[in-house]
C-alpha positions in Angstrom: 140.2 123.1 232.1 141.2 122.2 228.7 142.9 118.6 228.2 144.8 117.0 225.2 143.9 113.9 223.4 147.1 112.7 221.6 148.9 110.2 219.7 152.3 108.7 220.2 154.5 107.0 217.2 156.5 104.2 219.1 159.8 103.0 217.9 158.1 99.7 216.3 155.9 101.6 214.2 152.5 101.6 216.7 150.5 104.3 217.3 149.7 104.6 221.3 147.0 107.3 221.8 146.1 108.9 225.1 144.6 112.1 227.2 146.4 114.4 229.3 145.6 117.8 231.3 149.7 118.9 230.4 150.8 117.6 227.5 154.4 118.6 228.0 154.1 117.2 231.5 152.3 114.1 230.2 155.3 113.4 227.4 157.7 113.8 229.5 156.0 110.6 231.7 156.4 108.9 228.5 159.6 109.6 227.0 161.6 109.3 230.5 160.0 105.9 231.2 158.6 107.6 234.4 156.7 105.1 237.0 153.4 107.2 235.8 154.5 106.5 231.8 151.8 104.0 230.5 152.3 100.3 230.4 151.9 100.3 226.6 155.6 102.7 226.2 157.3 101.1 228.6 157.2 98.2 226.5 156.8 100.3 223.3 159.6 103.0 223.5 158.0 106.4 221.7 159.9 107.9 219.4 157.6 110.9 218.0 154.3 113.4 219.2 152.6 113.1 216.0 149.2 114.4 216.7 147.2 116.1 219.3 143.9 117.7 220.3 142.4 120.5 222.3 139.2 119.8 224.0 137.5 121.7 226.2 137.0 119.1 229.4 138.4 116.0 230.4 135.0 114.2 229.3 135.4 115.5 225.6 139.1 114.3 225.5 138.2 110.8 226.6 135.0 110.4 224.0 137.7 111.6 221.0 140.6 108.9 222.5 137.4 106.4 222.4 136.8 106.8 219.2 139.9 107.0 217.9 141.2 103.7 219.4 138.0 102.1 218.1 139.4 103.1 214.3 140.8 100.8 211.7 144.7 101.1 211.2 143.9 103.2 208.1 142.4 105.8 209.8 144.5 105.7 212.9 147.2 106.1 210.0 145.5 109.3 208.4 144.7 111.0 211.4 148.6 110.7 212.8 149.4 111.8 209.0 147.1 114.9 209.0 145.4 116.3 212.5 143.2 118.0 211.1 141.2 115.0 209.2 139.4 114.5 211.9 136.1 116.0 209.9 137.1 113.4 206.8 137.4 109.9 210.1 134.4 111.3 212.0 131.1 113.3 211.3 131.7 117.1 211.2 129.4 117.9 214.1 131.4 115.6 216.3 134.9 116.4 214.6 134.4 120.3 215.2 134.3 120.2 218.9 138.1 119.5 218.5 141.1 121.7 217.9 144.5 120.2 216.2 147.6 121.0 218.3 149.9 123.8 215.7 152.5 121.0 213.9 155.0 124.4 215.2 153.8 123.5 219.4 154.0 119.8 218.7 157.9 120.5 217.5 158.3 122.8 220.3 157.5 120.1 222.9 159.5 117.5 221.4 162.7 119.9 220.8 162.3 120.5 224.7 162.2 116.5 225.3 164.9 116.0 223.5 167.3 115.1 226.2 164.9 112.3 227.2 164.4 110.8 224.0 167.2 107.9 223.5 
């Protein structure tokens, strides 16, 4: 079962990064302020799906949110900028078990939350 490894641009400028088995499902949690939202955008409304990640199992998805949480700002900054420098923040080997989300599916799922997004 694939799952998603994501970042979320909040409204005061922080990234928040997460996994998810259905993205669109996932977002949705978020942007609506659900009761399964995390505690981090209830208090840190999200504005914008900047970046995501296809890996193969939920283990995979949780080693790539590990090590990007572990990142500098900088880096955080360049891969929420450009998905797929992921081979440029991490070693190629590592980076190429990963597959960017299409910038044209990220738009998708955020024109279809778009009556949940204040």
């Amino acid at each position: 079962m694939a799952y998603y490894t994501y970042f979320l641009r909040c409204a005061d400028g922080s990234l928040y990064g997460g996994i998810a088995s259905d993205l669109v499902r996932r977002m949705g949690e978020h942007f609506s302020k659900d009761p399964k939202c995390a505690k981090y955008t209830k208090s840190h409304r999200p504005q914008l799906l900047c970046a995501a990640w296809i890996s193969a199992d939920r283990a995979s998805a949780s080693r790539l949110e590990y090590r990007i949480k572990h990142l500098d700002k900088e880096k955080k900054e360049l891969l929420a900028a450009d998905p797929n420098a992921l081979s440029t923040v991490f070693d190629e080997d590592f980076a190429e078990t990963y597959t960017s989300v299409p910038p044209t599916e990220i738009l998708g799922i955020m024109e279809s939350l778009s009556p949940q997004i204040p």
